[in-house]
N, C-alpha and C positions, 0 to 999 in steps of 0.2 A: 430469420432474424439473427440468430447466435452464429450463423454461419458467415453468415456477409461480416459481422461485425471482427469473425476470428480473421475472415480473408484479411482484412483490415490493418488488423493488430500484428498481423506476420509480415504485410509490406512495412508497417512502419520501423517493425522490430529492424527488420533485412536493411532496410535503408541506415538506421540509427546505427544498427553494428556495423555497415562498411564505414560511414565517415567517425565514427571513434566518439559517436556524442552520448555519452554515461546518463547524464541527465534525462534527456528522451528517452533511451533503452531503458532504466528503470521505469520509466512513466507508464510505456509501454506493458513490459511485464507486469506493473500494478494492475494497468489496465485488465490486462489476460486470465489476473487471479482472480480479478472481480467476474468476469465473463464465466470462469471455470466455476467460482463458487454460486451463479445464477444457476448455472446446466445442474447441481450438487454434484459437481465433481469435487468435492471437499480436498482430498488430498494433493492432487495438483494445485489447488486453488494455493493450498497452506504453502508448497514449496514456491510457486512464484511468490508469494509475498514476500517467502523470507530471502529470495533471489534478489527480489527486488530493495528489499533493506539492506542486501550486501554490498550491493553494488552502491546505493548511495552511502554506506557506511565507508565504502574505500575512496569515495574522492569527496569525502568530509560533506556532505549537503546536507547541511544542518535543517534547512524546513523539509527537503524531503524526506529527513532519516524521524521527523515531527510526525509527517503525514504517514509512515510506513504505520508507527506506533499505531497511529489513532488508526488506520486502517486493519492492522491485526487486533485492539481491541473490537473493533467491528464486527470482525471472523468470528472472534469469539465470546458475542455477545448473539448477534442472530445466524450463525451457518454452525458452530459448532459448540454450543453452547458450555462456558466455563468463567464463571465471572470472576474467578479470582485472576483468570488472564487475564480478563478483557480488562478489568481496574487497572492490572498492573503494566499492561499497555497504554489506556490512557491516559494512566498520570505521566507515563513517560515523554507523552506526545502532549501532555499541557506544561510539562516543567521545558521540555525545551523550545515548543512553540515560544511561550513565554518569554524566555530569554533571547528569542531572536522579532520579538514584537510581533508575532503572525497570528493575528487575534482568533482567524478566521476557522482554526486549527486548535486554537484554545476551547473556542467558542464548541465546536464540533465533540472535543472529546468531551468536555467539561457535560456538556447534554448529554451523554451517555450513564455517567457518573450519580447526577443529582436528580 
């Protein structure tokens, strides 16, 4: 199951890297963290995440740099447990979902929180 899914996540990764699309390549790599933190490969899992927040943090993707948050509150809330991250990722991921109307993302971290 985790194998077919990695095969997966490397064609799309390869594909997203030759044509230059930022957006899918971090989707990607979110996707691989999420894959690596199911296997408890915790450490890998932690650097593609924050890979994947870089890369949306250099071409400004405001809902993705929302969803990285709420996804490292998530890391570490059930894979590596530290709730003073995990808050302080998800408010980061409801204060700018927020300001960019992405309820869906509010909605997500907001449930973690209360």
């Amino acid at each position: 199951k985790y194998d077919s899914a990695a095969t997966y996540y490397e064609q799309s990764y390869n594909i997203s890297a030759q044509i230059g699309d930022s957006i899918n390549l971090a989707n990607v790599i979110n996707n691989q963290a999420k894959l690596h933190a199911n296997k408890k490969e915790f450490d890998q899992s932690l650097k593609l995440y924050l890979l994947a927040l870089d890369i949306r943090e250099k071409i400004k993707d405001i809902n993705g740099i929302s969803r990285s948050y709420n996804n490292l509150g998530e890391y570490y809330t059930f894979y590596v447990p530290d709730n003073q991250l995990a808050e302080s990722y998800f408010l980061k991921a409801i204060t700018l979902a927020e300001n960019q109307q992405a309820y869906v993302t509010v909605r997500n971290s907001a449930q973690h929180l209360y």
